[in-house]
C-alpha positions as CSV (number, residue, x, y, z in Angstrom):
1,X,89.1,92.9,102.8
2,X,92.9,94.1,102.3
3,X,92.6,95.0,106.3
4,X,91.5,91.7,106.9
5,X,94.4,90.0,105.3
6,X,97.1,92.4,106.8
7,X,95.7,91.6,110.3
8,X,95.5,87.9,110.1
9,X,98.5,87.3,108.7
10,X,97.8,85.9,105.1
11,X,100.3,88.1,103.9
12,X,102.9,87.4,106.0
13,X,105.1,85.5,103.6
14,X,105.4,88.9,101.6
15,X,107.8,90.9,104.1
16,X,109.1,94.0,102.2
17,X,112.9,92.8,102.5
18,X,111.2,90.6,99.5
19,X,108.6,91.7,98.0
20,X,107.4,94.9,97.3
21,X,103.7,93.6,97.8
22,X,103.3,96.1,101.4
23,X,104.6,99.2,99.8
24,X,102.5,98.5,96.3
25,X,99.4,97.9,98.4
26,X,100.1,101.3,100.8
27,X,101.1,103.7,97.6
28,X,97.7,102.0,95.7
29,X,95.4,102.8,98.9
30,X,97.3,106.5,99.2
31,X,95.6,107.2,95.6
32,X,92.2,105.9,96.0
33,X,92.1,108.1,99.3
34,X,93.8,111.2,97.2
35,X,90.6,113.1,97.1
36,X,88.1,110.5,97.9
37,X,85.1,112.2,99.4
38,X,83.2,108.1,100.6
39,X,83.9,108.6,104.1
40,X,84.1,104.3,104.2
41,X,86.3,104.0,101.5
42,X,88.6,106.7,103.7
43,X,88.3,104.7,106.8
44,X,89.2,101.4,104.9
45,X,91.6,103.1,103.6
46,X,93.1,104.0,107.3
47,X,92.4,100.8,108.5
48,X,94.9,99.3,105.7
49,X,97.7,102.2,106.1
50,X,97.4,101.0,110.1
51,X,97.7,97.7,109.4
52,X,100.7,97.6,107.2
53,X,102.6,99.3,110.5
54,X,103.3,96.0,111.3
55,X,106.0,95.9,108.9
56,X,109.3,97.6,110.4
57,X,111.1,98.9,107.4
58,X,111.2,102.2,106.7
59,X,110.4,102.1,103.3
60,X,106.7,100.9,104.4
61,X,106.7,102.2,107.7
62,X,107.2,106.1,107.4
63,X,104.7,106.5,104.3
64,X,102.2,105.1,106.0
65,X,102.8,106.8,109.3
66,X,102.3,110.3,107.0
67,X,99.3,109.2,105.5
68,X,97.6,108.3,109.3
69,X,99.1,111.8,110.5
70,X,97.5,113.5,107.6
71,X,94.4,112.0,108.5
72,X,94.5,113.1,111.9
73,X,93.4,116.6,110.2
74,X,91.2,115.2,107.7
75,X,88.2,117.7,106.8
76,X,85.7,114.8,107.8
77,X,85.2,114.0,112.3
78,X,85.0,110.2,111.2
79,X,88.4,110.0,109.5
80,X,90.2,111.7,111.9
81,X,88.8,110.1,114.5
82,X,89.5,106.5,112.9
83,X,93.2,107.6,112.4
84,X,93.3,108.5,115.8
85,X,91.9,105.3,117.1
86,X,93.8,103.2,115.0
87,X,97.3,105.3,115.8
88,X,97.0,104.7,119.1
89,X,96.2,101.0,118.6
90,X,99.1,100.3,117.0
91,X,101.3,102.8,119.0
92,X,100.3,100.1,122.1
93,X,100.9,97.0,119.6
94,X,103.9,97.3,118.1
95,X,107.1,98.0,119.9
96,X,109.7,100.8,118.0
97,X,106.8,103.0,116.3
98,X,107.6,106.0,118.2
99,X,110.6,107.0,119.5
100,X,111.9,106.3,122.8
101,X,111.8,109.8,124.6
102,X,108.3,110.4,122.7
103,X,105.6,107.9,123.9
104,X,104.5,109.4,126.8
105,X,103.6,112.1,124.6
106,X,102.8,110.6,121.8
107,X,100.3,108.7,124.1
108,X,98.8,111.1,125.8
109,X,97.8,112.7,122.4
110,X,96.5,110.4,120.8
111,X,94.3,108.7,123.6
112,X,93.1,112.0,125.4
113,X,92.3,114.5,121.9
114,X,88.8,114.4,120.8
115,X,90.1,114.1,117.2
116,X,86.1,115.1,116.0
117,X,87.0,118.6,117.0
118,X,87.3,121.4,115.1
119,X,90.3,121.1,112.3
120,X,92.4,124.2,113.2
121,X,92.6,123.5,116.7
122,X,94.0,119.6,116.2
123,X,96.9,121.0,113.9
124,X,99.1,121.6,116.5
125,X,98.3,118.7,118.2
126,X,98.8,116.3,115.1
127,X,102.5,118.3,114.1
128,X,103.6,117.8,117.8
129,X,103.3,113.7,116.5
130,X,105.4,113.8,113.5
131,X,108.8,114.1,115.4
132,X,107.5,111.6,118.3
133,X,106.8,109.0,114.9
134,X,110.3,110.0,113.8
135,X,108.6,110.8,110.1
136,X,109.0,114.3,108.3
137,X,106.1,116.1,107.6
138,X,104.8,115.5,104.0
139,X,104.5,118.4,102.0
140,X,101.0,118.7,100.4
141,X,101.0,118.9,96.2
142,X,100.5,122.5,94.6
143,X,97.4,123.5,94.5
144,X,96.2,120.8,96.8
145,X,95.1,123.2,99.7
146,X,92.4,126.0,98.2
147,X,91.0,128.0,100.6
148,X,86.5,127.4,100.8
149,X,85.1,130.4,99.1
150,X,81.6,131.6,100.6
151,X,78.8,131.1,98.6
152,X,77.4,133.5,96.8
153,X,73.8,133.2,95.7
154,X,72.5,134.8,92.9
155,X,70.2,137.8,92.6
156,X,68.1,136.5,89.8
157,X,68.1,133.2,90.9
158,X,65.1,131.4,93.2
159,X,66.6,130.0,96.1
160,X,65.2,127.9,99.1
161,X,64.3,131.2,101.0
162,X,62.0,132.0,97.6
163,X,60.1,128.7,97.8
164,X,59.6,128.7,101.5
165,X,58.0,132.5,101.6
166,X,56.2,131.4,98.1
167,X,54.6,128.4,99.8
168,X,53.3,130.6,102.7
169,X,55.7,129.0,105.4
């Protein structure tokens, strides 16, 4: 719904030179999608950070630019490929977002990267972006990054392989 009224221009009359509506409404979406695991609440959540592009200051501009470029390397194919999508949509519809020398590149990434491949491979892809956006990479929190530990299973404890060989399969 937020999307909806960012596109249309029902919240027009709230340009952040006045009101600090835009940047409120960006740093609120940043913390619902701080950890979210609902893949649609994360694409909403793009869908907003895209739309309040359209505003040119800085103050709304870059923080939402880092959040789409994080997203570009988001652990889910859906998100990053939303973030892609909508990137690139608003890199054609609004004039300034990248920087002169950049858009060629900054083009050509974003339209021809299959942004539902695998995570390590789209990192240098995504870093190449942040200078074309003219935004500084934000650092992640402590502790924000822990490295996936394998699974161990337990011994003692019945797992799926136990059931299937117990039911005869």
């Amino acid at each position: 719904t937020m999307h909806l009224l960012l596109t249309n221009g029902c919240m027009d009359s709230m340009h952040p030179s006045t009101s600090s509506v835009p940047l409120d409404i960006l740093e609120h979406v940043q913390g619902e999608m701080r950890g979210c695991k609902d893949v649609s609440k994360l694409q909403a959540g793009v869908c907003v950070a895209a739309a309040v592009l359209q505003y040119e200051e800085t103050a709304v501009r870059a923080p939402a630019l880092q959040t789409l470029l994080a997203m570009l390397c988001h652990r889910y194919p859906r998100v990053r490929k939303q973030a892609g999508e909508e990137l690139y949509l608003q890199l054609l519809t609004h004039e300034g977002l990248v920087m002169e020398d950049h858009i060629e590149l900054a083009t050509r990434i974003l339209s021809e990267t299959d942004w539902t491949a695998d995570v390590p491979s789209l990192r240098p892809l995504r870093d190449e972006l942040y200078p074309a956006f003219g935004v500084v990479r934000a650092e992640a929190p402590l502790g924000a990054t822990v490295a996936a530990r394998p699974r161990q299973s337990m011994p003692d404890e019945p797992g799926y392989k136990d059931l299937v060989k117990e039911m005869h399969y």
